[in-house]
C-alpha positions as CSV (number, residue, x, y, z in Angstrom):
1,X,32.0,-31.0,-9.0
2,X,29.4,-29.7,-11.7
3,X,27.2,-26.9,-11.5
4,X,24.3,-27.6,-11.1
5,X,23.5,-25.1,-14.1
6,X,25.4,-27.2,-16.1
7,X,23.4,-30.1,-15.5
8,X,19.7,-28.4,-16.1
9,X,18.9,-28.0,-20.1
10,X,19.2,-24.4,-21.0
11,X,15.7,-23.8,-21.7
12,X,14.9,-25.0,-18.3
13,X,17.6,-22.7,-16.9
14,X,15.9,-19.9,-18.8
15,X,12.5,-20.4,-17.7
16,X,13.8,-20.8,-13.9
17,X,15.9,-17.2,-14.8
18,X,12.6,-15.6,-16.0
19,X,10.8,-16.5,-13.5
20,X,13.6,-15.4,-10.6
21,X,13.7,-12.3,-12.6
22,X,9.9,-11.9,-12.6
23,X,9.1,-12.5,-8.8
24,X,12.1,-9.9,-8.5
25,X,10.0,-7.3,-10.3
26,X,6.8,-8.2,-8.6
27,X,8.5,-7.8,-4.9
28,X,10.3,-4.7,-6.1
29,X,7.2,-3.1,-7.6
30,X,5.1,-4.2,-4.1
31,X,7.5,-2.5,-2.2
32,X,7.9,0.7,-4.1
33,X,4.3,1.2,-5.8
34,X,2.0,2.2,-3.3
35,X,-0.6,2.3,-6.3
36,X,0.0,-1.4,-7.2
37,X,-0.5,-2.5,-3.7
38,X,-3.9,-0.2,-3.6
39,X,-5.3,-1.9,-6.6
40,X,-4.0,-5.4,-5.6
41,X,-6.2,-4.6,-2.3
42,X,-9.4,-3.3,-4.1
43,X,-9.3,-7.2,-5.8
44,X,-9.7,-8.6,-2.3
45,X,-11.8,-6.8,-1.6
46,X,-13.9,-7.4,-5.1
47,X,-12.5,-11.1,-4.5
48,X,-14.7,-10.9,-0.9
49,X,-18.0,-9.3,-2.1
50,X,-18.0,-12.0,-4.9
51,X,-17.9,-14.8,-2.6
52,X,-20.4,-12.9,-0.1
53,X,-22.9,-12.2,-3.2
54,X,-23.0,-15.6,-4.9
55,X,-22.1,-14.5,-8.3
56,X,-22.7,-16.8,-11.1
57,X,-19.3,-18.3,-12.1
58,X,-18.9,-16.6,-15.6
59,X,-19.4,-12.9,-14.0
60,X,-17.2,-14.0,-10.6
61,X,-14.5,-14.7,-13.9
62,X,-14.9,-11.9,-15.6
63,X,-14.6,-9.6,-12.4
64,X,-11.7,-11.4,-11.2
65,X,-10.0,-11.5,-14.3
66,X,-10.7,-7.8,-15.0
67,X,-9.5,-7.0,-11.5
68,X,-6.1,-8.5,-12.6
69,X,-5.8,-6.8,-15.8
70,X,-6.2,-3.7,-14.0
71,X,-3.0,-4.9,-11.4
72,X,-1.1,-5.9,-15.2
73,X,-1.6,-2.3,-16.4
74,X,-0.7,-0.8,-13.3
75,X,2.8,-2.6,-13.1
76,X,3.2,-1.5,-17.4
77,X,2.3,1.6,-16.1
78,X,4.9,1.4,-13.0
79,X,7.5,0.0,-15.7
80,X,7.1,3.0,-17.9
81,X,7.6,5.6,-15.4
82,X,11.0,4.0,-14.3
83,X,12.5,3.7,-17.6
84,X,11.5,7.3,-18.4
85,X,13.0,8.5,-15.0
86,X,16.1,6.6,-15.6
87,X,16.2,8.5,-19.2
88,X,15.7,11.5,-17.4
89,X,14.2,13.1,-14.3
90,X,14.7,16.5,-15.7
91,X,10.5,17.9,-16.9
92,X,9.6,17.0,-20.5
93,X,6.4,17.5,-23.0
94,X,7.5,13.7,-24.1
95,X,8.3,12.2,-20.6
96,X,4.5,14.0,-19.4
97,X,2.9,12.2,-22.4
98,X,4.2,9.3,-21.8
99,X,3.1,9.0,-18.3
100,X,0.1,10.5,-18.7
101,X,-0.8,7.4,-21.4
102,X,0.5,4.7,-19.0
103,X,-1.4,6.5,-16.1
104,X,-4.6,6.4,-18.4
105,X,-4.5,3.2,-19.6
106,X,-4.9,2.0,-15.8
107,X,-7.9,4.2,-15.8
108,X,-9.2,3.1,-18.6
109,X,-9.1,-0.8,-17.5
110,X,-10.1,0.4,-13.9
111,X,-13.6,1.9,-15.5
112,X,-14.1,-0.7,-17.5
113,X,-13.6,-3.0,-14.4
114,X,-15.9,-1.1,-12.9
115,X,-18.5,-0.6,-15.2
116,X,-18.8,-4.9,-15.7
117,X,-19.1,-4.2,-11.6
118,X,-22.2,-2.0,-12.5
119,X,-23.5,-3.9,-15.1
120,X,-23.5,-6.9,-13.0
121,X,-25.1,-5.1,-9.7
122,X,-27.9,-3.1,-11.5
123,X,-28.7,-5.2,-15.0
């Protein structure tokens, strides 16, 4: 009997991989990032007081797609630490820098997240 891998084209196969491999790191980082699932519950709320306020479409999709930029540079950010902890888990200069950057590119997307928030609110 064939495989059904044997019968799916192997870009197909690929794309079904990435994807497996991709919800794997999004479950994994759920679970272990308490910081992902924080940010991932300041968009619902955002997502809420959108709906409530009666934003103008553009702004609702620049809020919401800002809110998920911040959640993409929080799991970069998540990815970054790992692979430096896996190099190493003794204290660095390098290893700080590093994290530090990752840690304030998050911050930087969260302010400016927050400052289209304000913009929005008091403009």
């Amino acid at each position: 009997m064939a495989r059904i891998s044997n019968l799916i084209p192997a870009d197909i196969m690929r794309w079904v991989n990435t994807t497996k491999w991709s919800i794997d790191g999004l479950a994994m980082a759920w679970k272990e990032e308490k910081s992902l699932r924080q940010w991932v519950f300041v968009n619902i709320v955002s997502w809420v007081a959108i709906v409530v306020l009666g934003f103008h479409a553009e702004q609702a999709a620049l809020l919401i797609a800002l809110g998920v930029l911040v959640v993409i540079v929080e799991l970069l950010n998540s990815a970054i630490e790992t692979c430096i902890d896996y190099v190493s888990t003794d204290r660095h200069p390098l290893a700080k820098k590093a994290k530090d950057i990752a840690s304030a590119a998050v911050f930087v997307s969260a302010l400016l997240w927050g400052g289209l928030w304000v913009l929005i609110l008091f403009a």
